[in-house]
N, C-alpha and C positions, 0 to 999 in steps of 0.2 A: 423778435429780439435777435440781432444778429451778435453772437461770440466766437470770436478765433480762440484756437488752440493754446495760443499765449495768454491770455486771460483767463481760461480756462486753467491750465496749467497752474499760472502764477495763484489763483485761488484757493486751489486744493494744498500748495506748498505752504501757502502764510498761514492755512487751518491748522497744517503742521508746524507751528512755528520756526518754519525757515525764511530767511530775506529772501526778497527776488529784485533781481535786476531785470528791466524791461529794455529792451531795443526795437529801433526801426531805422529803415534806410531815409526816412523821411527825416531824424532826427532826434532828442528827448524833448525837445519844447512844444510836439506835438502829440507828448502822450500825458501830459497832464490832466487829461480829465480822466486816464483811464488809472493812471497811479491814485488821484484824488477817491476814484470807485473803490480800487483794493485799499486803500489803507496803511498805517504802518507799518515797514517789512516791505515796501514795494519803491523801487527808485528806477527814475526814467535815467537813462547813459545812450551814449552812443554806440555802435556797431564796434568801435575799436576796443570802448571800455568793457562790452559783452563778452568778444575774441579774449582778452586778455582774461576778464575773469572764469573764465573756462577752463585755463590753461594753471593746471599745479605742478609746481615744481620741472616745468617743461614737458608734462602729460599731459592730452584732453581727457577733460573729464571721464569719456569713455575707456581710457585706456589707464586712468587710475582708480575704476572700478573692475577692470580686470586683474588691475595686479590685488586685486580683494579675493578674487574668486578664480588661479591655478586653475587648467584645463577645461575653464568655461568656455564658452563663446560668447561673448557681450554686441549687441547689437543693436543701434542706434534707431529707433522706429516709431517716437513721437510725430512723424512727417506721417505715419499710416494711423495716425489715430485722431478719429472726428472729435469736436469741442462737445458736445451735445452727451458723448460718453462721461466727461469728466464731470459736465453738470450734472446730468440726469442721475448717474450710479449713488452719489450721495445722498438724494430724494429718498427719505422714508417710502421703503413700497413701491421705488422704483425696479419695474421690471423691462431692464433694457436690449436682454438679448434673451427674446419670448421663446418659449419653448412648441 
């Protein structure tokens, strides 16, 4: 079974009852099977509609989770993280990083 980080991601967020927006360079009328897998809470847009929704009040997202957390350092690093993490760790008895 092969899953990307975006499905992966968008999974664990709708568990938490957050909406997710899905994008692809390809378009949203080609994520319809994958919207149809997650569920409600899950809407295919465009790349434009993804950029904007990112964007609060003129901050990216990362930069209005800073202004949360004064002299942190917020650092953007889902690009360093395998899909296979997000599945597996919520598996009862999953042990993904073995000792």
């Amino acid at each position: 079974m092969k899953v990307n980080i975006g499905k992966a991601a968008a999974t664990r967020f709708l568990a938490n009852d957050f909406q997710v927006l899905i994008s692809t360079s390809k378009g949203p009328e080609t994520l319809t099977g994958i919207v149809s897998q997650l569920g409600t809470g899950a809407k295919a847009v465009t790349a434009a509609e993804a950029v904007a929704a990112d964007i609060d009040g003129g901050l990216a997202s990362s930069e209005v989770v800073q202004n949360y957390l004064p002299g942190a350092k917020v650092v953007k690093a889902m690009n360093t993280l395998f899909a296979k993490v997000l599945i597996d760790i919520t598996r009862p008895g999953s042990d993904i990083f073995p000792r």
